[in-house]
C-alpha positions in Angstrom: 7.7 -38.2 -45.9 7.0 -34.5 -44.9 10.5 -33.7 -46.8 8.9 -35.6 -49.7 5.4 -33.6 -50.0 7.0 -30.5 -48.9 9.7 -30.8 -51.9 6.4 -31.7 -54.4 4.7 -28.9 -53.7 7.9 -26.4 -54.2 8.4 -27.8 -57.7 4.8 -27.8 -58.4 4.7 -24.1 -57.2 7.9 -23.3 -59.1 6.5 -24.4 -62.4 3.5 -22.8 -62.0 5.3 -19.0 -61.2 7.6 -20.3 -64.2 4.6 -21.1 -66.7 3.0 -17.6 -65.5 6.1 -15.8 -66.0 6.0 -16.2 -69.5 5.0 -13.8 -71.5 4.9 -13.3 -75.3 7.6 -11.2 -76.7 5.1 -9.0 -78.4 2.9 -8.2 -75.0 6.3 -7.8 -73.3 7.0 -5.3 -75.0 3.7 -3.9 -76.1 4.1 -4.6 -80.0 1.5 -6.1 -82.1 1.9 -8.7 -84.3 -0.5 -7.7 -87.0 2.8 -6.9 -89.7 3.3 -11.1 -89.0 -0.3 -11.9 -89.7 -0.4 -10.1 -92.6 2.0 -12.5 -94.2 2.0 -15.7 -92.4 0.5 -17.9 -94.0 0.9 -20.9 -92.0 -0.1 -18.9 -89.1 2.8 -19.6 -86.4 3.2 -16.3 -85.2 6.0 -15.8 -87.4 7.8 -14.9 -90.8 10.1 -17.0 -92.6 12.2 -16.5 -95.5 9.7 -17.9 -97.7 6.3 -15.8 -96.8 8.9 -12.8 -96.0 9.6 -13.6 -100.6 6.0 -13.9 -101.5 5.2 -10.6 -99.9 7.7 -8.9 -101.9 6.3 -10.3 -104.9 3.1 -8.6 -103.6 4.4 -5.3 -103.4 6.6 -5.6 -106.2 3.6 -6.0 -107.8 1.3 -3.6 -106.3 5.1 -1.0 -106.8 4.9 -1.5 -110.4 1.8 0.7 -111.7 3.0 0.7 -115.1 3.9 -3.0 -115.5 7.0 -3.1 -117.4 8.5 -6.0 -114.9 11.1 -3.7 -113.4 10.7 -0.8 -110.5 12.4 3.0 -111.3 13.7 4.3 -108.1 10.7 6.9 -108.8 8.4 3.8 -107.5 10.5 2.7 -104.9 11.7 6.1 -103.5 10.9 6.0 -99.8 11.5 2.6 -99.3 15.0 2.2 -100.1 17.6 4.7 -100.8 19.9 5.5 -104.1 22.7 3.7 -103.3 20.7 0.5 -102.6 18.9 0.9 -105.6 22.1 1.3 -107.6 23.9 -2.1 -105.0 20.9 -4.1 -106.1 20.2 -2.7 -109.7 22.8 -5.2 -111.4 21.9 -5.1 -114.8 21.9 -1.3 -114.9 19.1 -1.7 -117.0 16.1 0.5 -117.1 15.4 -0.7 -112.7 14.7 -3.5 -110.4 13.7 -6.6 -111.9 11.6 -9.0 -109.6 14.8 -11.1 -109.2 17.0 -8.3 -107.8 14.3 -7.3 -105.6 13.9 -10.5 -104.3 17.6 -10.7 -103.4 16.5 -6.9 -101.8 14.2 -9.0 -100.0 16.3 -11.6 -99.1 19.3 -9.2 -97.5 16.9 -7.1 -95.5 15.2 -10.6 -94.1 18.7 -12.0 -92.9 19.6 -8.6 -91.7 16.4 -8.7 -89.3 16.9 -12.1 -88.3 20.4 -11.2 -85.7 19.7 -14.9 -84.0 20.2 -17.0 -86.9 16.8 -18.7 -86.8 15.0 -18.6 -89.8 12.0 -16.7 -88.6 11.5 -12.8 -88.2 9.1 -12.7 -84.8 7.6 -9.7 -84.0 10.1 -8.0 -81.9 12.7 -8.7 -84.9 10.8 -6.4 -86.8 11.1 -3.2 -84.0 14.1 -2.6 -84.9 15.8 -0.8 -87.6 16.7 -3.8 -89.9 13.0 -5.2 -89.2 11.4 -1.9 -90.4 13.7 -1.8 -93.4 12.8 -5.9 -94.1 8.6 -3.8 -93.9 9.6 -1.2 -96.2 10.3 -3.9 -99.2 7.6 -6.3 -98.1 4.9 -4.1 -97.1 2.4 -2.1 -99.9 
């Protein structure tokens, strides 16, 4: 009986250091996740493919002063480089249309996401591929 009660309390104890344990990725490391909140829209805490596309919409958008529907390199220098531009510029055209951007958008998001799961969380987007993903999706 004593074995019993002693052995309750040892797994009550161990799940309570294991619930406590537990820290958020962002505290852990002493990000914030205000990049996420930004675009989440169904406020999980995290950015999927979908939110991570309307967001570069946006800042196509907000890119393209003149309004012509496509993006020079002269709007976009900064946030990608000239041999991205030229990768993602298939119709050699006059610059990014919104559907080659998207694709932009769509690379960089995969390229941030190394564990396959759909979802960018906020220590995805530390690192270099997350802050190139921000660079596309952030005006």
């Amino acid at each position: 009986m004593k074995s019993s009660i002693a052995m309750s309390l040892a797994a009550v104890a161990a799940i309570g250091i294991t619930v406590s344990a537990e820290v958020p990725a962002a505290e852990a490391k002493g990000h914030s996740c205000k990049a996420i909140a930004k675009f989440d829209r169904n406020g999980d805490g995290r950015l999927s493919i979908f939110e991570a596309k309307r967001a570069g919409r946006a800042t196509f958008n907000a890119l393209n002063p003149d309004g012509d529907f496509t993006l020079e390199y002269a709007e976009v220098r900064g946030r990608i480089g000239p041999k991205t531009f030229d990768r993602y510029n298939r119709i050699k055209r006059k610059g990014l249309d919104r559907i080659e951007w998207t694709r932009l958008v769509r690379a960089r998001f995969h390229a941030a996401n190394p564990d396959g799961d759909r979802t960018i969380e906020c220590n995805e987007l530390y690192t270099p591929a997350g802050r190139r993903l921000m660079a596309v999706i952030a005006y």
